[in-house]
C-alpha positions as CSV (number, residue, x, y, z in Angstrom):
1,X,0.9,16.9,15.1
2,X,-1.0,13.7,14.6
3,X,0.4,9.9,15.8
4,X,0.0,7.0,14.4
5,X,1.0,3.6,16.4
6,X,3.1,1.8,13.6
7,X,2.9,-2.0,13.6
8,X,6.5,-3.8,13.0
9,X,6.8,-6.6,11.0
10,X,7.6,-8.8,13.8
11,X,4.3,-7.4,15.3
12,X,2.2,-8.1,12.7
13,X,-0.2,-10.9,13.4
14,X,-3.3,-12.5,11.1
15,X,-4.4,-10.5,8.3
16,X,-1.9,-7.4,8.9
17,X,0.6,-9.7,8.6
18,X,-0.5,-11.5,5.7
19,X,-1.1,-8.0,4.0
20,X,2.4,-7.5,5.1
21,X,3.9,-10.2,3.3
22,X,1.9,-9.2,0.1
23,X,3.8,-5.9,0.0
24,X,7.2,-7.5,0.6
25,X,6.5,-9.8,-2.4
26,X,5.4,-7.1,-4.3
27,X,7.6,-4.1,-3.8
28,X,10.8,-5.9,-1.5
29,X,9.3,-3.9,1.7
30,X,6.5,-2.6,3.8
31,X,6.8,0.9,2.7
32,X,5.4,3.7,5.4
33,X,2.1,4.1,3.5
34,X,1.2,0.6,4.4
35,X,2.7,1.1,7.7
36,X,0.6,4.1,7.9
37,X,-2.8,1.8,7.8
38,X,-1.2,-0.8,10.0
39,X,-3.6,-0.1,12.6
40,X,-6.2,-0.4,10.6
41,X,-6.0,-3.8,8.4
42,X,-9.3,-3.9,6.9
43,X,-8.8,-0.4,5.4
44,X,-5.0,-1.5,4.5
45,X,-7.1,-4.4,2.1
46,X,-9.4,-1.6,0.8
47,X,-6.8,0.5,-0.1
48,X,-4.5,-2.1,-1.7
49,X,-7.2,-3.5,-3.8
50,X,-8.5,0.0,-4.7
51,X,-4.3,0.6,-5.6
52,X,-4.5,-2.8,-7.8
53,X,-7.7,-2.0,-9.9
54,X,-6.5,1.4,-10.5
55,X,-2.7,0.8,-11.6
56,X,-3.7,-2.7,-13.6
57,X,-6.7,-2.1,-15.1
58,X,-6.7,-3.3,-19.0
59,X,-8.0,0.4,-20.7
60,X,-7.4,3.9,-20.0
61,X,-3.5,5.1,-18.9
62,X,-0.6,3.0,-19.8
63,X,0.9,1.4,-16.5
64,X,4.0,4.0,-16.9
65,X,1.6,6.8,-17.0
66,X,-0.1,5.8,-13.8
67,X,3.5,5.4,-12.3
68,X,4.2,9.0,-13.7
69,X,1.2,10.5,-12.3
70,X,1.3,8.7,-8.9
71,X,5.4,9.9,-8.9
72,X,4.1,13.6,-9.2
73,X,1.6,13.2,-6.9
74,X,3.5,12.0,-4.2
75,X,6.0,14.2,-4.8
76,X,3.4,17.2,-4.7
């Protein structure tokens, strides 16, 4: 079974904890996939700005359909 070392929010320093207080303002929380790349800030950016392009971009899906397929997939 694999282990991750989780940061807390009261452990979070320097950019972890600013990309920490970006998820709070933007979903209430730190949710556990963010937690999940804790140890791993730079790659915790990456993903969140991969996340941003993908579920705001202008043309394509609707945002509710990106929300739909990201639901399913989760839940798969």
């Amino acid at each position: 079974m694999a282990w991750i070392r989780l940061v807390s929010d009261e452990q979070a320093t320097g950019r972890l904890a600013k990309s920490y207080r970006s998820a709070i303002d933007r979903a209430g929380r730190v949710f556990g996939i963010v937690r999940a790349m804790s140890p791993a800030p730079a790659v915790l950016d990456a993903s969140m700005q991969f996340y941003s392009r993908i579920m705001f971009a202008k043309a394509g899906l609707t945002r509710r359909q990106r929300e739909l397929i990201a639901v399913v997939v989760s839940s798969a």
